[in-house]
C-alpha positions as MATLAB code, in Angstrom:
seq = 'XXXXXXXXXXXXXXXXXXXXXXXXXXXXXXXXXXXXXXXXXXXXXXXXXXXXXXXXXXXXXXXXXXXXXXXXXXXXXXXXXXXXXXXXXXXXXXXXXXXXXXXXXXXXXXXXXXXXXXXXXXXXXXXXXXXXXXXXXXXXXXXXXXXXXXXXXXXXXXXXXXXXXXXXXXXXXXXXXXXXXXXXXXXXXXXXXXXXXXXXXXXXXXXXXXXXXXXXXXXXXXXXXXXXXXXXXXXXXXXXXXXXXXXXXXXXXXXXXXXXXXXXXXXXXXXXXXXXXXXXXXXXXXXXXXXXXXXXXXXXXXXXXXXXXXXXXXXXXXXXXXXXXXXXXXXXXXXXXXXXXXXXXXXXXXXXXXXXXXXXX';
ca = [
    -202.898 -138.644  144.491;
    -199.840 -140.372  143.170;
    -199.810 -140.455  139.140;
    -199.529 -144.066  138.825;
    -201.460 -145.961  140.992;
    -201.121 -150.158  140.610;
    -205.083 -150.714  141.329;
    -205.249 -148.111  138.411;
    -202.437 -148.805  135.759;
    -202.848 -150.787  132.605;
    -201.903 -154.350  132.016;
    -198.863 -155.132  131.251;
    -198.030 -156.745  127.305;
    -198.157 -160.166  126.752;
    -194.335 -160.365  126.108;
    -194.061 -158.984  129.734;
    -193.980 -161.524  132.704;
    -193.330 -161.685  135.715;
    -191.962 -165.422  135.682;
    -188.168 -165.491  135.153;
    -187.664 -166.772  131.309;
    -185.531 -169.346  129.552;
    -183.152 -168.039  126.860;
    -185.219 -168.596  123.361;
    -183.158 -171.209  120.732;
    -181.080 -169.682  118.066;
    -182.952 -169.045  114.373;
    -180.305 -171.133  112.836;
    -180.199 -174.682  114.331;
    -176.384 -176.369  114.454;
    -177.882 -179.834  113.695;
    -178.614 -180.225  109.662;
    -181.851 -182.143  108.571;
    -181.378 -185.329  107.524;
    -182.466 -185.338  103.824;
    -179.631 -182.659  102.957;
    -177.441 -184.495  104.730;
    -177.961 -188.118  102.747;
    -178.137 -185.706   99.517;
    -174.667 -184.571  100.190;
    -173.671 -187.725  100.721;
    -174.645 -188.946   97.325;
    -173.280 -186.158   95.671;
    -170.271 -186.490   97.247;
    -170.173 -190.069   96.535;
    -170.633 -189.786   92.614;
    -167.829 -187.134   92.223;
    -165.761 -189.411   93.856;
    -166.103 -192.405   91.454;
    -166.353 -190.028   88.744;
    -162.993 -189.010   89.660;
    -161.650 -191.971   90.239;
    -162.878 -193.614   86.717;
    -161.686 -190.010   84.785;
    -157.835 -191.557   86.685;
    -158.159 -195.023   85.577;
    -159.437 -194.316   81.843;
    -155.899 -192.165   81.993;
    -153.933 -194.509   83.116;
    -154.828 -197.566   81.142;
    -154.361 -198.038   77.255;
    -156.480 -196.276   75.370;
    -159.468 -198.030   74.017;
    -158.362 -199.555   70.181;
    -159.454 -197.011   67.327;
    -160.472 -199.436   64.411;
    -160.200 -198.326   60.703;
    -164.361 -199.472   60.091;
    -165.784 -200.278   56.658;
    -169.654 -201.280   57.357;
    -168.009 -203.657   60.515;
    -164.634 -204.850   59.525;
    -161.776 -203.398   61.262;
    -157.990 -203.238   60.708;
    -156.566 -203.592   64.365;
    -152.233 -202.682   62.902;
    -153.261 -199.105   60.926;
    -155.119 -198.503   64.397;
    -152.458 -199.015   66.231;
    -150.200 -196.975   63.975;
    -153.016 -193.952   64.583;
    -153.219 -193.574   67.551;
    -149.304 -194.090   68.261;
    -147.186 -192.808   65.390;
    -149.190 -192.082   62.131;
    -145.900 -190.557   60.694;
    -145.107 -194.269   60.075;
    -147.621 -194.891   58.158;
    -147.388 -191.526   55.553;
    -148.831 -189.116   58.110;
    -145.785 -186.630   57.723;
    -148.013 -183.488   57.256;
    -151.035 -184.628   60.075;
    -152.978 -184.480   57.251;
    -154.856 -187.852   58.356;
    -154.055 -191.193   56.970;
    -154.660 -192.304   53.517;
    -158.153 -194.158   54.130;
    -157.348 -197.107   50.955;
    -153.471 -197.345   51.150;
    -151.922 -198.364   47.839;
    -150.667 -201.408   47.904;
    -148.522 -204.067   45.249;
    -150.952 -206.752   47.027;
    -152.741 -207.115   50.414;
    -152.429 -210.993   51.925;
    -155.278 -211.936   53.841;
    -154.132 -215.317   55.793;
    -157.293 -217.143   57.176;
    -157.211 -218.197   60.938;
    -159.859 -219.342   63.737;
    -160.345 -219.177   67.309;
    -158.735 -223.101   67.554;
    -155.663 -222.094   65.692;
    -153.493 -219.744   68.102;
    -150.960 -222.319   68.095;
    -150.530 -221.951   64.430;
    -150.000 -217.963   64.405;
    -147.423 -218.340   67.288;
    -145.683 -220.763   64.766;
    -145.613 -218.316   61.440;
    -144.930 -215.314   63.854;
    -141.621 -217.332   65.074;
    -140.743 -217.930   61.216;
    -141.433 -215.899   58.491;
    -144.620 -213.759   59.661;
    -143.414 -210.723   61.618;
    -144.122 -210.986   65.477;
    -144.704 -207.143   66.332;
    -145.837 -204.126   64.280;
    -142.765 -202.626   63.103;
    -141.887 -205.682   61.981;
    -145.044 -205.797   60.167;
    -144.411 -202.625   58.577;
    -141.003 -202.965   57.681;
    -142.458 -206.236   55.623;
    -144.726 -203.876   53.794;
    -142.637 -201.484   53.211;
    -139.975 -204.184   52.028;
    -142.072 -206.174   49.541;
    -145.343 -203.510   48.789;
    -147.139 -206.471   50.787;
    -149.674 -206.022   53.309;
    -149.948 -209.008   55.809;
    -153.275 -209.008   58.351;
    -154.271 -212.545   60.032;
    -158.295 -212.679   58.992;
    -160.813 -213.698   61.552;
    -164.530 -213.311   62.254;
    -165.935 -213.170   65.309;
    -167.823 -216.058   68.401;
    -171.126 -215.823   70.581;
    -168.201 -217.221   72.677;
    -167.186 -214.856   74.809;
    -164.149 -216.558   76.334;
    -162.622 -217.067   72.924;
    -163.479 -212.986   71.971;
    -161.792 -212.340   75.266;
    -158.803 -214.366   74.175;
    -158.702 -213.076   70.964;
    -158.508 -209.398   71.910;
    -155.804 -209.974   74.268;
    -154.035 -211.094   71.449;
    -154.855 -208.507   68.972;
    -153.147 -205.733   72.387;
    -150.678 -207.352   72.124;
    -149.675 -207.892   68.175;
    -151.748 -205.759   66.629;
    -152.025 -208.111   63.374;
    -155.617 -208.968   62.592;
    -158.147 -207.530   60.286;
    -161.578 -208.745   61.751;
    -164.695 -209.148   59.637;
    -168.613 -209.354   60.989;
    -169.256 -212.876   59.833;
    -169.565 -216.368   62.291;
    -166.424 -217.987   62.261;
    -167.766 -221.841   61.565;
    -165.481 -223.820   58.856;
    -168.872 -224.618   57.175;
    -168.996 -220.995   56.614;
    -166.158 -220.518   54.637;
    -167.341 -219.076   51.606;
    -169.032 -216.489   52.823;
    -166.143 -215.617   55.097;
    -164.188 -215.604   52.338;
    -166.490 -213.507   50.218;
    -166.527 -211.394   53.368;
    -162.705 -210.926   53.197;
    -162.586 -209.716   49.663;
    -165.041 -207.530   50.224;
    -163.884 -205.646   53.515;
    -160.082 -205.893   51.825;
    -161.192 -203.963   48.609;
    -162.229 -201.054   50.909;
    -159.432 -200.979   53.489;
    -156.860 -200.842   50.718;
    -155.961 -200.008   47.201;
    -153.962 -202.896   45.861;
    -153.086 -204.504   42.432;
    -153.955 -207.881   44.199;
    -155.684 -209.650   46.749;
    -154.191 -213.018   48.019;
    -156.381 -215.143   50.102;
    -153.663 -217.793   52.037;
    -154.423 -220.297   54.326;
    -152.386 -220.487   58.308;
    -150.837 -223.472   57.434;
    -148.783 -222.822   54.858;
    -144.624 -221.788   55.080;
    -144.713 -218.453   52.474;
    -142.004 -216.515   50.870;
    -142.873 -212.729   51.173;
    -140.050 -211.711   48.546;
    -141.280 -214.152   46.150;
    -144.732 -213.422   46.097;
    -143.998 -210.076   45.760;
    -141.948 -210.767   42.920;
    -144.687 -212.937   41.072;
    -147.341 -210.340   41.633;
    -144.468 -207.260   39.783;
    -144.220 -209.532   37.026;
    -145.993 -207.757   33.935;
    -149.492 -209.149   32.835;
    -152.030 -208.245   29.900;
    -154.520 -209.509   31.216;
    -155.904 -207.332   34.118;
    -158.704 -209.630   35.248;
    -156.548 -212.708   36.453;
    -156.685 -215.401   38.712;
    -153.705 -217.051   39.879;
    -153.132 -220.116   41.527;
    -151.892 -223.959   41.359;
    -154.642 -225.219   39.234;
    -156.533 -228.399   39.461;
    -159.034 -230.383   38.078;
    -161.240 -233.789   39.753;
    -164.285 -235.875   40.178;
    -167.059 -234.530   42.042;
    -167.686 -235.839   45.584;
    -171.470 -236.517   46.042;
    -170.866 -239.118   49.028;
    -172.010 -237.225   51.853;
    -169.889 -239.444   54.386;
    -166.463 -237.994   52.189;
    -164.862 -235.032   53.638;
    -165.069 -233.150   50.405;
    -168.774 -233.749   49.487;
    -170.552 -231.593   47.497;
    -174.103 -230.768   48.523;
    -174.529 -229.081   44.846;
    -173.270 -231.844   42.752;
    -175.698 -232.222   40.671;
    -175.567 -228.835   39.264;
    -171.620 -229.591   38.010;
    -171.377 -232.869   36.439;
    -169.218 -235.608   37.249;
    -166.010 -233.305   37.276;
    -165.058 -229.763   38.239;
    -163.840 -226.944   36.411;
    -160.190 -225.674   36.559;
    -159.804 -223.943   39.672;
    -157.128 -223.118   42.179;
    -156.423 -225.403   45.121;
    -157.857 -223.197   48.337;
    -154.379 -222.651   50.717;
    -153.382 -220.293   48.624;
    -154.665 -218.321   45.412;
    -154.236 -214.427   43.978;
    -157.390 -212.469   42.290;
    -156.263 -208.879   40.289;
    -157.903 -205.917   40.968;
    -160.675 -205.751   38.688;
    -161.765 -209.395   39.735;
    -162.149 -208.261   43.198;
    -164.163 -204.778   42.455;
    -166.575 -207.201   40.622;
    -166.595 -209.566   43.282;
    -167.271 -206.443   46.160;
    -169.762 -204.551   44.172;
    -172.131 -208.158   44.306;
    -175.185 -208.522   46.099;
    -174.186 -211.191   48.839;
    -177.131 -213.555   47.815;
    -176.745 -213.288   43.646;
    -173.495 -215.096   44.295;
    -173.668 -219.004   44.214;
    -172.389 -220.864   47.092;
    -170.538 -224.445   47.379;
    -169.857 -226.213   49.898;
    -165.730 -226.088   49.227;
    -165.121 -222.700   49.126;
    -162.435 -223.259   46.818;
    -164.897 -224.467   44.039;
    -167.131 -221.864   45.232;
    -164.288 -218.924   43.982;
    -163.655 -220.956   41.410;
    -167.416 -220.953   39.971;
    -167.208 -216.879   40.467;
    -163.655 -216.696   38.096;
    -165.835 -219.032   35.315;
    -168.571 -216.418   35.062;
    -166.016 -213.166   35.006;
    -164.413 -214.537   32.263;
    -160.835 -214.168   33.922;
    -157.438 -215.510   33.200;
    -156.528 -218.583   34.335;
    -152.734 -218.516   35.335;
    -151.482 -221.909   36.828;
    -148.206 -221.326   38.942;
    -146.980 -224.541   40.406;
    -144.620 -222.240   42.919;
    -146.972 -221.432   45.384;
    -147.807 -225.279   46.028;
    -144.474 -226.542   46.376;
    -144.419 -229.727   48.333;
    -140.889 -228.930   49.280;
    -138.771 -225.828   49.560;
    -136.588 -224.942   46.257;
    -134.783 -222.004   45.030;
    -138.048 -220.763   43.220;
    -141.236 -222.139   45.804;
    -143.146 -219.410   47.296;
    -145.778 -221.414   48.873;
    -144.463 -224.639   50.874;
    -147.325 -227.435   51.988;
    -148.087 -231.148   51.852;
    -149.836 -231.585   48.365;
    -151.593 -233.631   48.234;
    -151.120 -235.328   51.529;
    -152.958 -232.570   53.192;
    -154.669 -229.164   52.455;
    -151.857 -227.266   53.793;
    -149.146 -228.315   55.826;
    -150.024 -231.306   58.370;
    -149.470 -230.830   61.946;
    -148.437 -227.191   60.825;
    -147.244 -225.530   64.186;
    -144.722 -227.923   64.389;
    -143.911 -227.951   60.530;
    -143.431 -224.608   60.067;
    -140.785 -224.217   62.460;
    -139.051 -227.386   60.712;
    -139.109 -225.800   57.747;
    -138.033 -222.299   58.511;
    -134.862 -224.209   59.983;
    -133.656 -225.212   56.239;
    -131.646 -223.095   54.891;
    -133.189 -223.183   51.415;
    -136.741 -222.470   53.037;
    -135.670 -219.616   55.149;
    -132.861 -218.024   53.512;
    -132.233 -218.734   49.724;
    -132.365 -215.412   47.666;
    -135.199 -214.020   45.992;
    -135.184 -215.070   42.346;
    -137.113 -213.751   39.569;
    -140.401 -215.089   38.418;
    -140.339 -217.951   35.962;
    -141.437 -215.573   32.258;
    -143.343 -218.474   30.958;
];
């Protein structure tokens, strides 16, 4: 009997067959399933505009660094950080001096409406570019900063910092910029100014007036004993309580038929000490006129300062000894200023008389 008989022998395994069989698929399938292939995707695609913004930040200027006290910013001393602090003191890269010392820092109001005006002083006697700017300060121990608040408009902001890339000149303060507002702004501005820098004085000037750097810089050396003092062309007049008058006075009735001496409002000086008591206020304890030059004028009654009436900063005309040139009392400033400044700055005895020493009286 044969040992292995097929009526007799076991069945064959499952995984045996007699039927001819297809080669099985691979474990690992070529094809890759769809979610990790639209995850890839995405990953990819953020890296790329990652890298791409990383190459742009590079390549464009670097976003303005601001020297910020509480929101007010000084757009040149940036500009001197970030570019060549050794210009400004930095010899050591010890950091820059956060109050610089200053003879006196000259704050000259401007709006949104009155680009045509800077063009004009930065083609005469304000400098039109940084070093220029410097070499001022360095020059006359002045500091010069065009003094703006800010819009809800956002085409005017836009302007505006296009402007401030390209001169570098403005100190901006967090208030509205309305002209009904310009008391507070101007409390604003002594405020912010006393902590950006250390200076004997603080001149608040107008855009639409022609100045002489050397001069003022010569009136505010000149030896004083009295170290809370307000200077500025002094004046004196009735009260406007006619609401249709351009220079009405909401608060009339609390001042009388005339005002107290105070300084005209294109252009006035307050000391040190006046300003220190003027920052370290409470916004609201301060009173508030509608003129904001009777406004600072009702703050210098209640310090108790000196009153120093200098007729050379509101010359009508330029001379060998005017510092400050505008249309008194034709207009608050010079009228149709863009063009008048450039007039002036053409005479010879506006532009380039020499600097004389202050009148001792």
């Amino acid at each position: 009997m044969p040992l292995f008989s097929p009526r007799s022998s076991a069945p064959l395994p499952s995984f045996y067959s007699s039927k001819t069989l297809k080669p099985s698929k691979p474990f690992l399938t070529t094809r890759t399933p769809l979610p990790i292939l639209v995850f890839s995707l995405l990953c990819l695609f953020i890296g790329l505009a990652g890298t791409l913004f990383a190459i742009s930040a590079v390549r464009r200027h670097q976003p303005l660094p601001v020297f910020r006290c509480g929101k007010s910013e000084d757009t040149f001393r940036a500009f001197y950080s970030s570019s060549d602090p050794r210009k400004l003191g930095d010899d050591h890269n010890q950091g820059l001096v956060d109050r610089p010392k200053l003879l006196g820092f000259v704050g000259i109001q401007t709006g949104f409406d009155s680009d045509d005006r800077r063009a004009a002083l930065r083609s005469t006697w304000f400098p039109s570019d940084p070093d220029g700017l410097l070499r001022l300060e360095q020059a006359t121990g002045l500091g010069f900063r065009f003094v703006i608040g800010k819009s809800k408009d956002e085409k005017k902001m836009a302007k505006l910092e296009k402007e401030i890339e390209k001169y570098r000149d403005f100190m901006l303060i967090d208030i509205e910029e309305e002209y009904h507002k310009l008391p507070y702004k101007t409390l604003a501005f002594f405020k912010e100014a006393f902590k950006l820098f250390e200076a004997d004085y603080y001149v608040k000037a107008d855009d639409d007036i022609y100045l002489r750097p050397d001069r003022l810089a010569t009136l505010l050396a000149k030896e004083r004993s009295h170290s809370m003092t307000y200077i500025g062309c002094m004046k004196k007049g009735p009260v406007i309580t006619d609401p249709k008058l351009k220079w009405f006075e909401k608060s009339g009735h609390l001042i009388g038929n005339e005002y107290f001496l105070h300084a005209y409002g294109p252009i006035y000086v307050l000391s040190a000490e006046v300003v220190a008591s003027i920052a370290a206020a409470r916004n609201n304890s301060l009173r508030m006129f509608n003129n904001e030059d009777v406004t600072i004028g009702s703050w210098m009654l209640a310090m108790n300062v000196h009153h120093e009436d200098n007729r050379a900063i509101c010359d009508p005309r330029c001379t060998p000894t005017s510092i400050a040139v505008w249309d008194i009392p034709k207009c608050s400033g010079l009228c149709n200023p863009a063009r008048r400044l450039k007039d002036l700055h053409k005479i010879g005895m506006c532009s380039k008389s020499p600097t004389l020493p202050p009148d001792d009286r």
